[in-house]
N, C-alpha and C positions, 0 to 999 in steps of 0.2 A: 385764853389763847385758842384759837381756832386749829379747829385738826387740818392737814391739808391730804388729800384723797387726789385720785384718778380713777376712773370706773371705764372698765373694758365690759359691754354689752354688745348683744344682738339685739338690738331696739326694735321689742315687738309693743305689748301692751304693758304688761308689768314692768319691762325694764324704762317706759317711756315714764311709769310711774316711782320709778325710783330715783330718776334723773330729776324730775322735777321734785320730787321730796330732800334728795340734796340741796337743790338750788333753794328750798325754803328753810332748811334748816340752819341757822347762822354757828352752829357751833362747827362747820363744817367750810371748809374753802375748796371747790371744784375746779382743780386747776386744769382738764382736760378729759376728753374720751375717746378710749379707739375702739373699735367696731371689728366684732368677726359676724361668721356666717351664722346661721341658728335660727331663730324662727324666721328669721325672713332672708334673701340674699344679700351677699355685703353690699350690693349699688342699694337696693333699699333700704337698709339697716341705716350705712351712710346719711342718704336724703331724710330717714325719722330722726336720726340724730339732732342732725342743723336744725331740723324744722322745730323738735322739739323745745332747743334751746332757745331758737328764735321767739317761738311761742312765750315761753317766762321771761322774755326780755334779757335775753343772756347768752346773746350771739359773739360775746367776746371767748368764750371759751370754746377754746381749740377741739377739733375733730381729725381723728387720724384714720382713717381706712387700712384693716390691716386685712387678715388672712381669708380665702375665699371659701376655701375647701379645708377640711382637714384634716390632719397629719398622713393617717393611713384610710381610715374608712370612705366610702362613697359618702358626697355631701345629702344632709338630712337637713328639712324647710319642715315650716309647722304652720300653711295656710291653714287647715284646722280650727286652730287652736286660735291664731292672732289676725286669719281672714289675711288676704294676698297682699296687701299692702303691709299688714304685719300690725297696725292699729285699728283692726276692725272696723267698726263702721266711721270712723277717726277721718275728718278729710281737713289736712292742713295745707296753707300755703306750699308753694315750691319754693324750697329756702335761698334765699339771696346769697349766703355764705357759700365758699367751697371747702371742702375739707383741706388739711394743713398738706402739703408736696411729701411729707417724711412716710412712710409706711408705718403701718399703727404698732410695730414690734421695734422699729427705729426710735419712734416717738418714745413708750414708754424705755426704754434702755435711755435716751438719753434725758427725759424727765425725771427720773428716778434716779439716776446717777450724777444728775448735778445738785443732789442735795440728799447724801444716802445716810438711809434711817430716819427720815421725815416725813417719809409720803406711804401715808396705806393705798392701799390698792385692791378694792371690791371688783371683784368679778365675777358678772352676773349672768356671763354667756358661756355656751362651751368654750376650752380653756385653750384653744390653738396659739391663739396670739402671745398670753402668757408662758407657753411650753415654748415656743418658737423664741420669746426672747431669754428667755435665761438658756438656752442652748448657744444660743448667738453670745454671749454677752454672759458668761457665769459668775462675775462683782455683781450681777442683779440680786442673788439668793442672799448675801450678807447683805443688801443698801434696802430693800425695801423694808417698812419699820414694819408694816405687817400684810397678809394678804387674806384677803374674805371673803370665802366662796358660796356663793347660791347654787349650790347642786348635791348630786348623790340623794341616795333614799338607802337609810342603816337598818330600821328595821318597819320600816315602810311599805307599802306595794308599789311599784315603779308608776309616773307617767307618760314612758314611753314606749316602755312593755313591760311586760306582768312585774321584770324584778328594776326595772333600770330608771332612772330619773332624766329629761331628756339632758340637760347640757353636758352630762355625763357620759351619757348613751352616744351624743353625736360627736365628740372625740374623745374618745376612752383612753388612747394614747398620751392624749396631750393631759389629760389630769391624771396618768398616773406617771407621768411626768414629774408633774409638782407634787403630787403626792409625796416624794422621794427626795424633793429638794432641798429639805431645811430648811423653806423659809419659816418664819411661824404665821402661823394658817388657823385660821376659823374657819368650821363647816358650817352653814346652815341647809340641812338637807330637809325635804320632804317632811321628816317629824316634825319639824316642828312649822314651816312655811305652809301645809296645807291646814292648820288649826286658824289662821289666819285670816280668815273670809271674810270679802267686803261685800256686802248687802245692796240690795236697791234702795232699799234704806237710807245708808249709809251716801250712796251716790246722789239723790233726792236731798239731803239735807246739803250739800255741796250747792246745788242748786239755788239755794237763797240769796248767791252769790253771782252776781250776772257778773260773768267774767269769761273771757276764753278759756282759761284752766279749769273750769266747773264744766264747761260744754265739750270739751277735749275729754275729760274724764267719763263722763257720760256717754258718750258716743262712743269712745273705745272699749269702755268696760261690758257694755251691752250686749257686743258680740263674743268677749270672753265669758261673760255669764248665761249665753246661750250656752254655747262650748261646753260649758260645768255643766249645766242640766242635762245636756242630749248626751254628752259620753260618759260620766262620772258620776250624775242623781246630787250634784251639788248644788245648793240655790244659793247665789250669788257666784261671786269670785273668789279664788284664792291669788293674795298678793305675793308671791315670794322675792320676787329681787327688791321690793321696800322693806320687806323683814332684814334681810342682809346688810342691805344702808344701813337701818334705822343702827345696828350693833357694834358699828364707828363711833357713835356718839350717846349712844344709851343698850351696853352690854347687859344693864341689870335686866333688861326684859326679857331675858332667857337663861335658864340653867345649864350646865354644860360639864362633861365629863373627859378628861384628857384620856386620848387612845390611838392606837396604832391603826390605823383605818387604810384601807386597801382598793383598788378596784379591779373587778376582772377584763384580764384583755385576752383572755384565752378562748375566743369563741363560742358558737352555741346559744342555750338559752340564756347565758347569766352575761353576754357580755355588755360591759359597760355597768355591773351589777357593784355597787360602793357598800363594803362589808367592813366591821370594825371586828373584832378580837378581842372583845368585853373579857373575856376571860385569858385574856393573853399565852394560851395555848403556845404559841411561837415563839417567847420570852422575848419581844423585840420593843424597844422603847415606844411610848405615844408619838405618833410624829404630827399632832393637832390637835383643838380643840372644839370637839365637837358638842353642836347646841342642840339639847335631846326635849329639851319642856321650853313654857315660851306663854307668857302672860299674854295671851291672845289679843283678847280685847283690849288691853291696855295699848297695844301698838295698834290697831285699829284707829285708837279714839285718837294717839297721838297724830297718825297719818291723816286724818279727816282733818285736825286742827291743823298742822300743817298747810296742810289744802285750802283750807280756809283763808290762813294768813296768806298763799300766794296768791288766791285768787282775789283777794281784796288788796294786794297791792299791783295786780297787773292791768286789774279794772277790766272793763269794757275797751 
């Protein structure tokens, strides 16, 4: 039986690779996506959405445009990191689809609420959209069956500033939000996303495969693997919103330890800084389960084959 998922992204380069690794993964049903702000603005986030999906041939699945800015902070973009279009050197058609009329907090409230406790929900952008709807709409925290987040850095050095992870960093509000909700919550933070690294290698073997999806991955990653070497000394990429996918449907790839995990929104150096309480100092129950080790390679190789199989089924 197929899991059925929603994934709220800021569709830069990694989340355009997490999208398309759902769509090849068949133990997985993609029933939709809404889009906040984060490495790119929500009108472009938006257009990589459509285009991405269009791209794998998978323009039935819905697109919701939600939150622009977030909750309390000044809006934070990461041309940087994913270059101004947000897919680096990535140049896709202008998508023929529009996104769905509902606002991307409407959408998922009423997605998830016609069918509650069945639909996980990865989220792999800063967290506005999801804090905006279970404040709207509090039957969210008991309907969704789970939620899975690509963010925070536990005992990691930040990549948005020395202590902070960015989707964390760019609304600290809205994940400690959820932090506090009750849903049940999987972390995937920095420990274990940035052991994850995809190779030129690894993109190069992609290529034996003349397909849009092998040239899409290339072209995008390229300029994230500059990114890695000029400000980090990484060579290659690190993939994190397909490590967060991938733990919808193959959990065993990471180890994981239940804790009470926190973020700072008190200003200063640390804010937006996601700290757990390994030693439960504060005697306050786990409220997540956070993924600390993580078979590196082993999810590599399964995302390359994944990659593989779609781009041998979307062809030329």
């Amino acid at each position: 039986m197929t899991k059925r998922i929603l994934i709220d992204a800021d569709p830069g380069i990694d989340d355009a690779c997490a999208i398309l690794l759902a769509l090849a993964s068949p133990e997985l049903s993609l029933e939709g996506v809404s889009i906040v702000h984060g490495n790119c603005s929500l009108e472009q986030g938006t257009i990589n959405g459509l285009s991405i999906l269009e791209l794998a041939k998978a323009s039935h699945i819905p697109v919701a445009k939600g939150c622009e800015k977030p909750l309390v902070q000044p809006s934070l973009l990461a041309p940087e990191t994913h270059g101004n279009t947000g897919l680096g050197y990535a140049k896709l058609p202008d998508p023929q689809n529009r996104p769905v009329v509902q606002h991307g907090c409407d959408y998922l409230i009423e997605k998830i609420l016609s069918s509650p406790g069945e639909v996980t929900l990865v989220a792999i952008g800063p967290l506005t959209n999801v804090a905006l709807a279970i404040r709207q709409e509090p039957r969210l925290v008991h309907a969704i069956k789970e939620l899975i987040i690509m963010g925070g850095a536990i005992r990691h050095e930040g990549n948005a500033t020395a202590l902070a992870e960015f989707n964390t960093y760019a609304d600290p509000h809205a994940a400690h939000i959820l932090f506090h909700a009750g849903i049940p919550t999987t972390l995937a933070p920095l420990d274990v996303t940035y052991q994850c690294i995809l190779t030129s290698q690894d993109v190069e073997r992609l290529q034996n495969i003349d397909s849009p999806i092998s040239t899409f991955i290339k072209d995008a990653t390229r300029f994230y693997m500059e990114y890695h070497d000029d400000y980090q000394g990484i060579e290659g990429c690190v993939i994190n919103d397909p490590l967060a996918l991938a733990l919808t449907f193959a959990p065993e790839l990471c180890d994981y330890q239940e804790l009470p995990v926190d973020v700072d929104i008190s200003g200063g150096v640390s804010m937006g800084k996601t700290f757990a309480d390994f030693y439960n100092y504060e005697k306050k129950p786990a409220n997540m389960k956070v993924a600390l080790g993580v078979k590196a390679r082993d999810f590599v190789e399964l995302f390359l084959e994944r990659m593989e199989m779609l781009a041998g089924s979307v062809g030329v």
